[in-house]
C-alpha positions as CSV (number, residue, x, y, z in Angstrom):
1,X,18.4,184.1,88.7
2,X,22.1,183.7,89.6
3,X,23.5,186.9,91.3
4,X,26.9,187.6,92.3
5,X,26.9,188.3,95.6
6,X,30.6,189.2,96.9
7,X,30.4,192.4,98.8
8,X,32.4,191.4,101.5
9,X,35.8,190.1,99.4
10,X,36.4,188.8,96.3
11,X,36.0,184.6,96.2
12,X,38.7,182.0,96.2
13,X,39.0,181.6,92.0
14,X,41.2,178.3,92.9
15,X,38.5,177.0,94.4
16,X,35.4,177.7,92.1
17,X,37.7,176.7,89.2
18,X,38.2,173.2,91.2
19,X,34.3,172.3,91.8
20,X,33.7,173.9,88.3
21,X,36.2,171.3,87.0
22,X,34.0,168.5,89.0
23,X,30.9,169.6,87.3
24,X,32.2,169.8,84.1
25,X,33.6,165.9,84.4
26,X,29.6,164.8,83.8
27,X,26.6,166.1,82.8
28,X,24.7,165.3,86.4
29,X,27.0,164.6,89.3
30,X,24.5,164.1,92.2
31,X,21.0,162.2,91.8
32,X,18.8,164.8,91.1
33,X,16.8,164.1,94.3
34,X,16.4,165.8,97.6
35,X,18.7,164.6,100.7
36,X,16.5,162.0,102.8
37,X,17.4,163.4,106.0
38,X,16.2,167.4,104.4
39,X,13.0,165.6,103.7
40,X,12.6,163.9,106.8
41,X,13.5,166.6,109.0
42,X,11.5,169.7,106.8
43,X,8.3,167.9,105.8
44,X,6.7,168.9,108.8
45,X,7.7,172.5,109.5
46,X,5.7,175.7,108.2
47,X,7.2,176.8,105.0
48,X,8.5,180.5,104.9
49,X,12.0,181.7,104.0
50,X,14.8,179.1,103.6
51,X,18.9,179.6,103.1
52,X,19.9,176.4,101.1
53,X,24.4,176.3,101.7
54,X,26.2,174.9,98.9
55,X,23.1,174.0,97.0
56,X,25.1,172.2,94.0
57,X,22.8,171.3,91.5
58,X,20.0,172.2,93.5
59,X,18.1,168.9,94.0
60,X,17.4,170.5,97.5
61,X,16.3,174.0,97.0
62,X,13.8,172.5,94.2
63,X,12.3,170.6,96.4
64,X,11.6,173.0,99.2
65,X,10.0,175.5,96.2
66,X,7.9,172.9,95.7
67,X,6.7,172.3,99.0
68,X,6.6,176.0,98.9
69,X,9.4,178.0,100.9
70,X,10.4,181.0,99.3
71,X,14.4,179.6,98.8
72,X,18.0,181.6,98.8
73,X,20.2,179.0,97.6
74,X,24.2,179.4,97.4
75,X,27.4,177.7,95.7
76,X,30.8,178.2,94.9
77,X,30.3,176.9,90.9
78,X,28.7,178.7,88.4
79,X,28.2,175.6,86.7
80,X,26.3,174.0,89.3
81,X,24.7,177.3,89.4
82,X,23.1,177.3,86.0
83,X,22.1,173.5,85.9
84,X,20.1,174.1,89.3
85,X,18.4,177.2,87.9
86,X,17.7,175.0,84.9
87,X,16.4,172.4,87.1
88,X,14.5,174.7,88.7
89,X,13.2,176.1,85.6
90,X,11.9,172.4,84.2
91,X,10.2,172.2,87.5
92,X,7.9,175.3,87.5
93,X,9.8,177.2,90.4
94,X,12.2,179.5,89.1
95,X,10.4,182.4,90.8
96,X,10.6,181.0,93.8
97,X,14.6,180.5,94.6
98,X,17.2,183.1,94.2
99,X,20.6,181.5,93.2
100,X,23.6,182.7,94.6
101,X,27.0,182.5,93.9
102,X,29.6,182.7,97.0
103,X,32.6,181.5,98.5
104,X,30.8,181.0,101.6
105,X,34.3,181.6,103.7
106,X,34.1,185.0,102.2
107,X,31.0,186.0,101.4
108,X,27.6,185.6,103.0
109,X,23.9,186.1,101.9
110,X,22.0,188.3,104.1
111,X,19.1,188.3,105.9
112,X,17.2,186.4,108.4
113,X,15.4,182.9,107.3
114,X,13.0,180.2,109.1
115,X,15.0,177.5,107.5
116,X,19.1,177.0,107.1
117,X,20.6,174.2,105.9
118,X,23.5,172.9,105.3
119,X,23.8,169.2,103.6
120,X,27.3,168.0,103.4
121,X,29.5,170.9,103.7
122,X,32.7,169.3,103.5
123,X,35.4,169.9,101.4
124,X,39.4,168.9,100.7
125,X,39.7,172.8,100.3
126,X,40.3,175.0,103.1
127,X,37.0,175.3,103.6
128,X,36.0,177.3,107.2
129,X,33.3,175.1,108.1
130,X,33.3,175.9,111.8
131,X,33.0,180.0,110.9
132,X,30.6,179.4,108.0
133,X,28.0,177.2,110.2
134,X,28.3,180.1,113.3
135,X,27.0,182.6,110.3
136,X,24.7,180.2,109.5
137,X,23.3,180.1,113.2
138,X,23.0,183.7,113.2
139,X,21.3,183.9,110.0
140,X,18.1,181.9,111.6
141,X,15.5,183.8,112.4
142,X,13.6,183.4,115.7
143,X,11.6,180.7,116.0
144,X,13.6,179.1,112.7
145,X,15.4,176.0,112.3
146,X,19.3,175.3,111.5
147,X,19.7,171.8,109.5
148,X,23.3,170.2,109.3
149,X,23.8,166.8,107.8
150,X,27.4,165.6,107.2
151,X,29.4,162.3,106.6
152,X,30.1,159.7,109.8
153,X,32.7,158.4,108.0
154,X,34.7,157.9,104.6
155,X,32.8,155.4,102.3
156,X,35.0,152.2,101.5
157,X,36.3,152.7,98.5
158,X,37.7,155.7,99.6
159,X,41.2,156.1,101.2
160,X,41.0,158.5,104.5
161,X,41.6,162.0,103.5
162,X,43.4,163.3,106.2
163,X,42.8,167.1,105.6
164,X,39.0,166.7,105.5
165,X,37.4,166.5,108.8
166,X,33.8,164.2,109.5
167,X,33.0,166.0,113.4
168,X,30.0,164.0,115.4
169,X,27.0,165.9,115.9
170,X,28.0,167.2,119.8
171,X,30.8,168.1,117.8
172,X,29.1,170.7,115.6
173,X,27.1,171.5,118.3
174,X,30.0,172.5,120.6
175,X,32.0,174.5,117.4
176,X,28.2,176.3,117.0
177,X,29.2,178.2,120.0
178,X,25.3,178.3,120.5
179,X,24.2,181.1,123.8
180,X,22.9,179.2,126.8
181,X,18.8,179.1,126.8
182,X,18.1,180.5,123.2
183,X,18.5,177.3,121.5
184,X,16.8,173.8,121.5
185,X,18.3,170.7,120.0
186,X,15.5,168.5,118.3
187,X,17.9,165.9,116.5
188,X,20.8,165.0,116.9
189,X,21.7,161.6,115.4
190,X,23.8,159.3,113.2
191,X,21.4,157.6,110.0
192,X,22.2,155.2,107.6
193,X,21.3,155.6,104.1
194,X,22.1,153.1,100.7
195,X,24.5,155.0,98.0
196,X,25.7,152.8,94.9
197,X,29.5,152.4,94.7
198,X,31.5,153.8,91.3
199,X,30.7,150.0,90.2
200,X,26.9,150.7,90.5
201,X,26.5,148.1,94.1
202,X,24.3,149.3,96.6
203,X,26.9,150.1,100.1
204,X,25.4,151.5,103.5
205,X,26.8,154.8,104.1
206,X,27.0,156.4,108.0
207,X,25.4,160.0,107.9
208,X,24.8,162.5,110.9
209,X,22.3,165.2,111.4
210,X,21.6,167.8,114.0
211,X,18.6,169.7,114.3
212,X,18.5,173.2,116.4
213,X,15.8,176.2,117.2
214,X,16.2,179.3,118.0
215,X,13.9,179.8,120.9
């Protein structure tokens, strides 16, 4: 089910129409498959409620339906939107995550959830990333966990883009803004991973990820 879920200001309509542009270029942009470092870092946690951030074509919110969290997952195209509810359909767990679209530096779901994660927020946009992780600390419920995995680094066959900013983890960390004794960081570490170039050749890529509980 894809809601619209704007109550607190309309969305950017620049910016959907931009990343539904992207989506529209080919018929599967992203692999299909969850991020390594979501499965690595969730495989061993208790599933319950999870908030999936810019879910795209939901590789990610699938998976954690399958492994059976209940799963709020949000993005800024409608034509991501409906391929990952199709996705999730194929799969057998359509009842299990409620797709959302939002302009997260406008609107936010609600509620409280045991898992939040966001997997590569970045954007050439003016995208609030600082502001929309802070919500997304406050959205985790006691005892939950707040996932963020971003790029180290530009991959080489991409020029810089000087508008988009890659922060270390300490970074993220520090811009959390995170109260003294109610949170405990568990990762907080640069990976590699393989991703094939536009020519199809395997490249290593430098990710980051950082791990945090509210106590």
């Amino acid at each position: 089910m894809t809601t619209d879920s704007t109550a607190s200001g309309a969305p950017d309509t620049s910016d959907a129409e931009l990343w539904d542009e992207r989506y529209r270029e080919s018929n599967r942009i992203w692999s299909g498959n969850p991020n390594t470092a979501l499965v690595r870092e969730v495989e061993g946690l208790t599933p319950g409620r999870a908030l999936d951030l810019g879910c795209g074509e939901g590789a990610d919110a699938v998976w954690l339906a399958r492994w059976g969290w209940q799963v709020t997952a949000t993005d800024i195209s409608r034509v991501a939107l409906g391929r990952a509810a199709e996705h999730a359909a194929e799969a057998g767990v359509a009842d299990r995550i409620d797709w959302q679209f939002h302009d997260l530096g406008v609107s936010f779901p609600g509620g409280e959830y045991d898992l939040v994660s966001a997997q590569f927020l970045h954007s050439m946009g003016d995208l609030p990333r600082e502001q929309i992780l802070r919500r997304a600390a406050a959205a985790v419920a006691p005892g939950g966990v707040l996932l963020i995995v971003g790029h180290a680094g530009f991959p080489s066959w991409e020029h810089n883009h000087a508008d988009m900013e890659l922060p270390t983890t300490d970074e993220v960390l520090a811009s959390l803004e995170l109260p003294d004794g109610e949170w405990e960081v568990l990762v907080s570490a640069e990976h590699e991973r393989i991703q094939n170039d536009p020519d199809g050749n395997p490249t290593t890529r430098t990710d980051n990820a950082l791990k945090v509980r509210r106590r």
